[in-house]
C-alpha positions as CSV (number, residue, x, y, z in Angstrom):
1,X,82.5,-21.8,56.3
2,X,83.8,-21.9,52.6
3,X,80.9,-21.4,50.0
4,X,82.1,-24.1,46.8
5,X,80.4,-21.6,44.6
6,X,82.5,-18.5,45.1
7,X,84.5,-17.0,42.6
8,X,88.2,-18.1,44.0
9,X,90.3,-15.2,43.5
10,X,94.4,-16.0,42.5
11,X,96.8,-15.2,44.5
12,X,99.4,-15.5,42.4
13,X,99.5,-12.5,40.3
14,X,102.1,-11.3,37.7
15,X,102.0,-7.5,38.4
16,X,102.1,-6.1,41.9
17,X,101.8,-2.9,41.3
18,X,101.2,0.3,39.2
19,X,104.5,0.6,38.4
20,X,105.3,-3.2,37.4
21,X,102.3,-2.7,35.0
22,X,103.6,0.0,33.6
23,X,107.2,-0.8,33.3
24,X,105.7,-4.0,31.9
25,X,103.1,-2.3,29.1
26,X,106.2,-0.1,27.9
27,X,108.7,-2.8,27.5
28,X,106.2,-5.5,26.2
29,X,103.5,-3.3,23.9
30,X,105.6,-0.1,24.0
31,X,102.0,1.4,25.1
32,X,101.9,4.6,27.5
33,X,101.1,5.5,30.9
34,X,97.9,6.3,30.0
35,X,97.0,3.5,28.1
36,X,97.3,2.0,31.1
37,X,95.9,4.5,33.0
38,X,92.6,4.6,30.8
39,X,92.2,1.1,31.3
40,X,92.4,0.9,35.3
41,X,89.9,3.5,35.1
42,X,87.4,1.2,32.4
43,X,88.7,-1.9,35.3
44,X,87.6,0.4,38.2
45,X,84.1,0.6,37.5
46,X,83.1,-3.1,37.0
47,X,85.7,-4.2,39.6
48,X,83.7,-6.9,41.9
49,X,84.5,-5.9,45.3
50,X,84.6,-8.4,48.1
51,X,81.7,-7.7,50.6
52,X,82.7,-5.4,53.3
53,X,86.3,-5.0,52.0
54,X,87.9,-2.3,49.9
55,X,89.4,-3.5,46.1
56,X,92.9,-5.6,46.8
57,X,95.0,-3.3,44.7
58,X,97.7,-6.2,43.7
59,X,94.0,-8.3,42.5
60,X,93.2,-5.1,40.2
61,X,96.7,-4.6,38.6
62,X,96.0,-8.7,37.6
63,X,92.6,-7.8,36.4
64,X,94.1,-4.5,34.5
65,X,96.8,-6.1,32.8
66,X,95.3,-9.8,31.6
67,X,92.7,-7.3,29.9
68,X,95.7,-5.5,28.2
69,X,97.4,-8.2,27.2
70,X,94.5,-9.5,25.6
71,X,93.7,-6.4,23.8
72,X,97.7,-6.0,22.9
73,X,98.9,-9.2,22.7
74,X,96.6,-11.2,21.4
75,X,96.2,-13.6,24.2
C-alpha cells in the first residue's frame, strides 16, 4: 500500500555516478574533485535514508549535484 504523503523520490536523474559528477563539475564550474568531494560528504550526513535500505547511490549523486549547481550556477 502506497502512502500519498511520501516524499516520491525521481528516478530520472542527470548524474549516475561519481565520475559523471565530476567530469560534469570540471567541464561546467571548472570546480575540483574535492569540491565535489567536500560536498558528498556535507550530502552524506543529512541524506534521508529509506527505511531498512542503504542510500541509492545514483539518488545521492542527484541530491550532490542539484546542490552544486545551485551554489555554482546560480540555479
Amino acid at each position: 500500500m502506497n502512502d500519498p504523503s511520501a516524499k516520491q523520490r525521481t528516478s530520472a536523474f542527470k548524474w549516475r555516478s561519481k565520475q559523471e559528477l565530476y567530469n560534469y563539475f570540471e567541464e561546467t564550474f571548472g570546480l575540483q574533485k574535492r569540491h565535489v568531494d567536500r560536498e558528498i560528504l556535507m550530502v552524506r550526513t543529512n541524506f534521508k535514508e529509506r527505511k531498512n535500505q542503504t542510500i541509492n547511490t545514483a539518488e545521492l549523486w542527484q541530491k550532490v549535484g542539484l546542490n552544486l549547481e545551485k551554489k555554482f550556477g546560480g540555479g
